[in-house]
ZANURO-610617 format. One record per residue (C-alpha): residue in three letters; z, x, y; residue number from 0. Coordinates in steps of 0.05 Angstrom, whole numbers, plus 5000, padded with zeros to 4 digits. Layout:
BEGIN
residuo Z X Y num
ALA Z X Y NUM .
...
//
This chain:
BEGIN
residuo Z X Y num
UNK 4608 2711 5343 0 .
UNK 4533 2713 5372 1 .
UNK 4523 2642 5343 2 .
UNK 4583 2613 5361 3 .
UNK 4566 2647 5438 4 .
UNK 4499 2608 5434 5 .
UNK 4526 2548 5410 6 .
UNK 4572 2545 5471 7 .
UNK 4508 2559 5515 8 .
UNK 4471 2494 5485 9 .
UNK 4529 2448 5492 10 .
UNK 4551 2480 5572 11 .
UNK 4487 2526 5600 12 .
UNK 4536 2555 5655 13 .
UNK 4477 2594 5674 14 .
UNK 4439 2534 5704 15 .
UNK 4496 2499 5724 16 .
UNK 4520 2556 5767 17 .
UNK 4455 2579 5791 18 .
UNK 4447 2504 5813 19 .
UNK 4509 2505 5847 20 .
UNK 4499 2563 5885 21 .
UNK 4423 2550 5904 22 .
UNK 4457 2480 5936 23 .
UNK 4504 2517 5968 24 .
UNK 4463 2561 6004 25 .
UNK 4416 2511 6020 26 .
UNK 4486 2465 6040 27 .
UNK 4498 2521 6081 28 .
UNK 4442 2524 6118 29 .
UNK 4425 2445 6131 30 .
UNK 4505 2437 6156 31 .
UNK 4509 2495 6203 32 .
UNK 4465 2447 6254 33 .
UNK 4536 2400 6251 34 .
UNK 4587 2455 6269 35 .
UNK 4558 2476 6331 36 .
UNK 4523 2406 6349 37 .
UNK 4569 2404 6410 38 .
UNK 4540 2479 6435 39 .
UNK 4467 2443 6416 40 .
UNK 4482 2383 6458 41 .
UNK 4492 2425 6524 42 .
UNK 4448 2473 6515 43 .
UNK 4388 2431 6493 44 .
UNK 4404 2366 6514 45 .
UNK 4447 2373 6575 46 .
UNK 4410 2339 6621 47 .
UNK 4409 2273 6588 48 .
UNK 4483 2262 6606 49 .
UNK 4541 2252 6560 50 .
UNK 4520 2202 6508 51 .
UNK 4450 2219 6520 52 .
UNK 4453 2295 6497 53 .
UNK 4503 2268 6440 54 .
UNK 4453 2223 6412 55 .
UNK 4391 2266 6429 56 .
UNK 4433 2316 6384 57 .
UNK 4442 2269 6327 58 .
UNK 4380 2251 6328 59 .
UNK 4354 2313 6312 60 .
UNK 4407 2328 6251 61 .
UNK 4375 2254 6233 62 .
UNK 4304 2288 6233 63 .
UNK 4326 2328 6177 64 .
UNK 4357 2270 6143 65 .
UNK 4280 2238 6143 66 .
UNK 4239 2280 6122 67 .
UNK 4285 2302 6063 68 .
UNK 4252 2251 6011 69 .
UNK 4180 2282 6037 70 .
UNK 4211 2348 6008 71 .
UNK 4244 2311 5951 72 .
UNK 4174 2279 5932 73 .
UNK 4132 2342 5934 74 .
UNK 4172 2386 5904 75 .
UNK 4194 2344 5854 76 .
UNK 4124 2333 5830 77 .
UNK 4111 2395 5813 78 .
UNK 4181 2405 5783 79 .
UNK 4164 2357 5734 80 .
UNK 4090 2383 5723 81 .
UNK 4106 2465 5723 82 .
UNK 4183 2469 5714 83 .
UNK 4243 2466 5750 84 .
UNK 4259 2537 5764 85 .
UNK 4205 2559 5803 86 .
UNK 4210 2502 5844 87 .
UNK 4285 2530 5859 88 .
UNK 4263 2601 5877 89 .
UNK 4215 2570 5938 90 .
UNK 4262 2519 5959 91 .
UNK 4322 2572 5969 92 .
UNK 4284 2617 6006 93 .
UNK 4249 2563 6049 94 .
UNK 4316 2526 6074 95 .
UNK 4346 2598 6083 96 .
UNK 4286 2631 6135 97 .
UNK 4278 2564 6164 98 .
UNK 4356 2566 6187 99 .
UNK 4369 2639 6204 100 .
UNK 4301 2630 6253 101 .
UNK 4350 2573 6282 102 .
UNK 4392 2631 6316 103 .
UNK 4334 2662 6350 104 .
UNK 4308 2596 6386 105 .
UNK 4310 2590 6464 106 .
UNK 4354 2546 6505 107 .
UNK 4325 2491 6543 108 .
UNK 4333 2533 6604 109 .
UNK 4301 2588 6584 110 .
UNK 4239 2549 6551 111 .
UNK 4243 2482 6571 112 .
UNK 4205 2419 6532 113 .
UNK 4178 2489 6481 114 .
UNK 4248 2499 6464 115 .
UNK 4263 2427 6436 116 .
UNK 4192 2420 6400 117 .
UNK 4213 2487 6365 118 .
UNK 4277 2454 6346 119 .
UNK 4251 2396 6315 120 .
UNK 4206 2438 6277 121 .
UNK 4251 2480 6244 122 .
UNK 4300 2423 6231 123 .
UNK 4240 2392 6201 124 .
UNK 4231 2455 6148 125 .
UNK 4304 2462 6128 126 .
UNK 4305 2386 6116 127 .
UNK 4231 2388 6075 128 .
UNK 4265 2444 6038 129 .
UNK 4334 2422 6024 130 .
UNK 4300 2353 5998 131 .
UNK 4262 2399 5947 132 .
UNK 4319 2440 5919 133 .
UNK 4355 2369 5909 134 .
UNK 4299 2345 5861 135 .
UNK 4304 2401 5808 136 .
UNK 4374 2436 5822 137 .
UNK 4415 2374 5815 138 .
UNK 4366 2351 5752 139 .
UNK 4375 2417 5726 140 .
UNK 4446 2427 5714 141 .
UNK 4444 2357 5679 142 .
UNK 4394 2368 5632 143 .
UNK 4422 2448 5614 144 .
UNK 4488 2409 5587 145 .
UNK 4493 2361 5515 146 .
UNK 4572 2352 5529 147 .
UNK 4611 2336 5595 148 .
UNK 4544 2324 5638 149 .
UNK 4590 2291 5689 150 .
UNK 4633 2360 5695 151 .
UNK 4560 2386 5712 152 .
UNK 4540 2340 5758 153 .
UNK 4613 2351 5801 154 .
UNK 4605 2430 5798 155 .
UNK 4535 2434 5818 156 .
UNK 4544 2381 5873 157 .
UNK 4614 2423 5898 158 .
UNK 4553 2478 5906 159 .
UNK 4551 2435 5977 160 .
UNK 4623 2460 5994 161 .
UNK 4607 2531 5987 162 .
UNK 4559 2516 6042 163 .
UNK 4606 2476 6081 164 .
UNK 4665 2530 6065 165 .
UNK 4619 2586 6090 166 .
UNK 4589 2551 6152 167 .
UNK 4665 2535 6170 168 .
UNK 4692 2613 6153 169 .
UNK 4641 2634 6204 170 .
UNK 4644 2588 6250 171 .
UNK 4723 2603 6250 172 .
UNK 4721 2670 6254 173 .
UNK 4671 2665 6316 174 .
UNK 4715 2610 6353 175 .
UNK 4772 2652 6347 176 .
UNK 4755 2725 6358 177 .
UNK 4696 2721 6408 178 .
UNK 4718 2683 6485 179 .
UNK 4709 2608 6490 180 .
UNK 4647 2622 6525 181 .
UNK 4613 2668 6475 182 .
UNK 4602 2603 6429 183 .
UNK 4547 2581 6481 184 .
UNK 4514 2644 6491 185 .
UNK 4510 2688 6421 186 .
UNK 4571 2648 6376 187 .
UNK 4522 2594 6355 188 .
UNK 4467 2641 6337 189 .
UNK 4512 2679 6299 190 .
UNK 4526 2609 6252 191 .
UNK 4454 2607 6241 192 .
UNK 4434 2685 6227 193 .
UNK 4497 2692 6175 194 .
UNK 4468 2644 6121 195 .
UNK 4412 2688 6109 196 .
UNK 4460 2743 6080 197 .
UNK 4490 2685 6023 198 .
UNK 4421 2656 6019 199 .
UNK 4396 2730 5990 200 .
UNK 4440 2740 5938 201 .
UNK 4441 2674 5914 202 .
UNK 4360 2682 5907 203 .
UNK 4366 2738 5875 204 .
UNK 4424 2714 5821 205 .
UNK 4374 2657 5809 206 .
UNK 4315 2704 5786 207 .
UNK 4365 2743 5748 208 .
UNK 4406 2687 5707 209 .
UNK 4356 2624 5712 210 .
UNK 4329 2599 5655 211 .
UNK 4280 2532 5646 212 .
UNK 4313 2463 5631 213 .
UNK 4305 2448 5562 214 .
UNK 4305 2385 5568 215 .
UNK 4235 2392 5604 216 .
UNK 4208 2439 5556 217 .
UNK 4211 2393 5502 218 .
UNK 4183 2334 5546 219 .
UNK 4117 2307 5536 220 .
UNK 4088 2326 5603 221 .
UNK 4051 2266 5648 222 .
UNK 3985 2287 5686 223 .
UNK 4016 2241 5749 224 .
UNK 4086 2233 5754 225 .
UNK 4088 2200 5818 226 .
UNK 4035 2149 5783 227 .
UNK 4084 2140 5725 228 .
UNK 4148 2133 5763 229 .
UNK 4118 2072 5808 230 .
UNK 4084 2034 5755 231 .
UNK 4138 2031 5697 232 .
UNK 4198 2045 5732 233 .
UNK 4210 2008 5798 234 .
UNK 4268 1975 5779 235 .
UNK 4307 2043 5766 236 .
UNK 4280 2074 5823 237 .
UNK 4315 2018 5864 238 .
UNK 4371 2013 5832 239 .
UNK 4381 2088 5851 240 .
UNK 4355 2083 5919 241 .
UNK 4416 2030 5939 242 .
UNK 4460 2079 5905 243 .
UNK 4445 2141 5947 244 .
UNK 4430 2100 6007 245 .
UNK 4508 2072 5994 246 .
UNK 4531 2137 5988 247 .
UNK 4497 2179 6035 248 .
UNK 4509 2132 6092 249 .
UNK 4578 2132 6086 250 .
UNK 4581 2207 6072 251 .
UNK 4540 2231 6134 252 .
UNK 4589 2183 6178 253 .
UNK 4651 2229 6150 254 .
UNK 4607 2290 6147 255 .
UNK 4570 2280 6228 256 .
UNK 4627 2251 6264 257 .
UNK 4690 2288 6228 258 .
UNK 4679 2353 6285 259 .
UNK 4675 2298 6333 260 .
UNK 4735 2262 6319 261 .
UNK 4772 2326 6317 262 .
UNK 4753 2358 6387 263 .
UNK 4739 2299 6432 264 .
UNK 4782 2241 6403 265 .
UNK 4846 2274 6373 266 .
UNK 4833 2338 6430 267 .
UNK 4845 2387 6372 268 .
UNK 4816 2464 6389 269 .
UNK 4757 2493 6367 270 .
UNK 4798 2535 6330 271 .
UNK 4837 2486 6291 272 .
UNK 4780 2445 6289 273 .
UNK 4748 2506 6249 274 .
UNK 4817 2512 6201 275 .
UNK 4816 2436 6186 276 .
UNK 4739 2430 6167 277 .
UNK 4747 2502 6127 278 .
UNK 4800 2473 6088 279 .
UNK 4749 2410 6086 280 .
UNK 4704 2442 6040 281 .
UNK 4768 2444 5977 282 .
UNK 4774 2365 5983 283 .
UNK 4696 2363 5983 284 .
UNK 4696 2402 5921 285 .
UNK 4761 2363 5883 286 .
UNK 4719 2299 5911 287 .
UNK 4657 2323 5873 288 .
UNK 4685 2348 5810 289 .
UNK 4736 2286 5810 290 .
UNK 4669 2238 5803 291 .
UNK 4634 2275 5759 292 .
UNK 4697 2274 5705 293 .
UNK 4703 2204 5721 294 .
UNK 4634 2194 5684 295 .
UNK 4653 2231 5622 296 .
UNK 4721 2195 5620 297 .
UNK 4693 2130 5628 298 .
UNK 4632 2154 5583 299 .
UNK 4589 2113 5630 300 .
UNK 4557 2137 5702 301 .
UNK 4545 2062 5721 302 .
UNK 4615 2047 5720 303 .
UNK 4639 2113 5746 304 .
UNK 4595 2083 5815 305 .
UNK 4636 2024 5818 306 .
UNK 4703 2056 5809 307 .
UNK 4693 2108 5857 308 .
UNK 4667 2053 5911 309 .
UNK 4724 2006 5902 310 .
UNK 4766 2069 5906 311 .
UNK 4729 2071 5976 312 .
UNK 4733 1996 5998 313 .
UNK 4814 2003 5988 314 .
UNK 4828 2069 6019 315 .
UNK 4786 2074 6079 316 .
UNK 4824 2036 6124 317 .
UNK 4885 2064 6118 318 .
UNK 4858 2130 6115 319 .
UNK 4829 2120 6183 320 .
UNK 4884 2098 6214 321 .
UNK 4926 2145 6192 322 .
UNK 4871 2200 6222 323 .
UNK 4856 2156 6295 324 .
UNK 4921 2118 6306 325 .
UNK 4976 2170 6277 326 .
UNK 4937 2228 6302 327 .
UNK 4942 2268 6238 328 .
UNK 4870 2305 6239 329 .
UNK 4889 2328 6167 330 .
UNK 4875 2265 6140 331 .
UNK 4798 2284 6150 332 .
UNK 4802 2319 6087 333 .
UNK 4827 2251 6050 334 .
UNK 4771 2214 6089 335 .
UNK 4725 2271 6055 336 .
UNK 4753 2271 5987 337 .
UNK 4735 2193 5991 338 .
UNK 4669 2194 6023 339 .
UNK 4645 2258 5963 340 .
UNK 4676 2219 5903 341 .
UNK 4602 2177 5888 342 .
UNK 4564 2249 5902 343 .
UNK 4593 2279 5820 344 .
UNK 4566 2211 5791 345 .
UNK 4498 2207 5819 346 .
UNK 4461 2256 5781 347 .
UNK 4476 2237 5713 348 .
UNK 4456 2158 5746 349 .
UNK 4398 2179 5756 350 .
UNK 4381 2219 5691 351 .
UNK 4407 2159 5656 352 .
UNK 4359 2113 5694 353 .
UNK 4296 2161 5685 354 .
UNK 4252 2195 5632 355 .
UNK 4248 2267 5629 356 .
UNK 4181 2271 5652 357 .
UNK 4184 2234 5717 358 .
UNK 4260 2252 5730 359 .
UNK 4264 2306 5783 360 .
UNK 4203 2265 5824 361 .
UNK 4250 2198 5814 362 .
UNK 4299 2245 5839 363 .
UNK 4266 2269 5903 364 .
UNK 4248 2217 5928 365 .
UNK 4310 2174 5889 366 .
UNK 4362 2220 5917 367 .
UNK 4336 2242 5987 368 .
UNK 4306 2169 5995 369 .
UNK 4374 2151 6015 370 .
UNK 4378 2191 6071 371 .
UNK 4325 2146 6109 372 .
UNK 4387 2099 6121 373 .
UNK 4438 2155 6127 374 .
UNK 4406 2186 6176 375 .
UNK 4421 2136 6231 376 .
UNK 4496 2122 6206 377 .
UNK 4525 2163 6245 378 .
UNK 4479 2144 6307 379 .
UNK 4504 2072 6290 380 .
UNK 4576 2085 6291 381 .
UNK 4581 2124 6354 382 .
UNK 4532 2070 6380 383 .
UNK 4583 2016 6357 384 .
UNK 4646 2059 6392 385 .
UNK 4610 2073 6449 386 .
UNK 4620 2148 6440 387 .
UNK 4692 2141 6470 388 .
UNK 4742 2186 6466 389 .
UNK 4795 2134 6453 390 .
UNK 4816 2121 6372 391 .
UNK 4812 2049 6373 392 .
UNK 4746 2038 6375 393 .
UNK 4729 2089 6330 394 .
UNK 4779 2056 6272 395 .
UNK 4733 1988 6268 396 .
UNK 4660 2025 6284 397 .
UNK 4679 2088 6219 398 .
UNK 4714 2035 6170 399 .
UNK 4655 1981 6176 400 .
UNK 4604 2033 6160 401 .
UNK 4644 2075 6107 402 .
UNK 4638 1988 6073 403 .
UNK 4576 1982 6083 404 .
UNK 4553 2042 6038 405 .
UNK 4603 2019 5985 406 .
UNK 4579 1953 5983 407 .
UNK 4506 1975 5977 408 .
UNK 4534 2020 5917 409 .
UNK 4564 1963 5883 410 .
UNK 4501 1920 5889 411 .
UNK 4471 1978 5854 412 .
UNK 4514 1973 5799 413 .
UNK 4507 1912 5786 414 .
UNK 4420 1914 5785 415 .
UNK 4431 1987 5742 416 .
UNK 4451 1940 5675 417 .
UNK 4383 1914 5674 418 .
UNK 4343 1968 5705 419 .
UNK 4378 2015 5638 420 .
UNK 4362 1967 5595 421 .
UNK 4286 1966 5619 422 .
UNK 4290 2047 5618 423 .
UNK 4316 2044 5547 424 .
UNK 4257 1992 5518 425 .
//
């Protein structure tokens, strides 16, 4: 029985694909809590610049953490790769975690003025250097702690992300409903921000408890510079994954920025059912995930598991949109979400299959997180290109454009990842 048990472990560590997941979500938790009460942030910090100036000031500064992400992604996942993966996990949970539950204890602009934004943008700036480092070793992690069904691992650990989103929304429910309308500007929003620090804790400490080292890394021959490594012998893959993620993550941060948006100001939905519909969000997020990841091991192949997921995209979105802006059916966000997620359960085993062991969470850092250097101004671009109205129409031609223009950067990526494998594999 005690072999067969640790037989079982070496084929599926749930361990470290659990304690990835949950380490995501906490960190998930605290980088999306910013989004749910961006419309409290916009009046409160950015009032004065008018309507579409506070919304884009507001943006901007969700962007900010978009940035510097691949900074996190880079540092951290050096020394992932030179000192191991898990201890890089414990500092980036805790990081992201204080960095956010400070969020709730920041003055307004009219209580502190020009002080109050620069101490925004700072602590954006942490939970964004942060998050980028628990991408570089948590999603290489849960990958490398599995020899069967690596795609499975890849969707659960990425549906970590929903646990964030699903606890963000919970809260942010529970406050829109139970505390007056006018409570959400005044101690609602800091309440978003100080909760995460509760999950944030016991996730930490299940981590230190149930973590154990990749052992895929362990048996790697280790590399004195892995940054060195990555850039002279393997461009090509770190290309190849860069068009990927950039595909993906601009198309997800237009569903994941805008979707509140679309909800309150263009369909007129409550805050409260606002709340319900993104709660219920986080589910299709997660099916989303784990749907892509299984599409790997049923197609035995992550590189064409990123083209059928983005023609899956290219089909759907249209219709999808309309459906949402047009019919007025606000539930269809959560098919909008389930399509934007699908490429998110494929990418990790892409990019272990595109990198060696011993520069593989760097390449993943700065890989991964690179992406969000384009992401971060998708959803500028689209509410740029719709002119922030509160009409549907424009808002059908300026979401379904971008959502194709991440899927066709995906594509291109599949097509450069045949040779860029091939050149991994020599």
């Amino acid at each position: 029985m005690g072999s067969g048990y640790s037989n079982i472990q070496v084929v599926f560590n749930w361990r470290n694909v659990i304690g990835s997941m949950l380490g995501w979500g906490m960190d998930a938790y605290d980088f999306v809590a910013y989004d749910f009460v961006a419309p409290v942030i916009k009046d409160l910090f950015f009032g004065q610049l008018g309507s579409l100036g506070s919304m884009l000031a507001t943006l901007a500064v969700f962007s900010l953490s978009l940035v510097v992400r691949p900074l996190g992604g880079v540092f951290f996942g050096n020394l992932s790769d030179k000192i191991g993966r898990r201890y890089v996990l414990y500092v980036t949970m805790l990081g992201a975690g204080i960095s956010s539950f400070l969020m709730g204890f920041l003055p307004t602009y009219a209580q502190a003025g020009l002080t109050a934004i620069i101490l925004l943008l700072l602590l954006r700036f942490a939970v964004g250097f942060f998050l980028g480092g628990e991408y570089s070793s948590s999603g290489i992690m849960s990958v490398e702690s599995v020899t069967k069904w690596r795609g499975l691992a890849s969707g659960i650990m990425q549906a970590g992300f929903d646990i964030g989103i699903f606890g963000v929304t919970f809260t942010y429910t529970i406050v829109a409903t139970y505390l007056p309308s006018s409570a959400m500007s005044t101690i609602g929003w800091r309440i978003v921000f100080w909760s995460g620090i509760v999950t944030t804790i016991l996730a930490f400490i299940f981590r230190r408890r149930f973590l154990t080292e990749s052992p895929e890394w362990e048996k790697a021959e280790k590399v004195k510079s892995p940054y060195k490594v990555l850039f002279k012998n393997y461009w090509l893959p770190m290309l190849t994954i860069l068009l990927a993620t950039m595909g993906f993550l601009y198309e997800y941060y237009v569903m994941l920025e805008l979707s509140p948006f679309i909800l309150q100001s263009v369909l007129s939905y409550s805050a409260a059912l606002s709340g319900l519909i993104l709660t219920v969000l986080s589910a299709s997020d997660a099916a989303g995930s784990v749907f892509g990841g299984v599409l790997v091991d049923l197609l035995r192949s992550s590189r064409r598991a990123l083209l059928v997921t983005s023609l899956i995209i290219l089909v759907l979105i249209y219709p999808t949109m309309y459906g949402v802006l047009i019919n007025g059916n606000g539930w269809l966000v959560l098919l909008w979400d389930f399509l934007a997620v699908l490429p998110v359960g494929v990418m990790q085993v892409y990019i272990r299959d595109l990198l060696p062991v011993n520069v593989r969470s760097t390449g993943a850092g700065l890989g991964y997180n690179g992406g969000t250097w384009l992401a971060a101004w998708a959803a500028l671009i689209a509410t740029l290109m719709a002119s922030a109205s509160t009409k549907p129409q424009p808002w059908l031609s300026s979401i379904t454009i971008n959502t194709l223009i991440g899927a066709v950067l995906m594509i291109i990526s599949f097509i450069l990842a045949a040779k860029a494998i091939k050149s991994h594999s020599q």
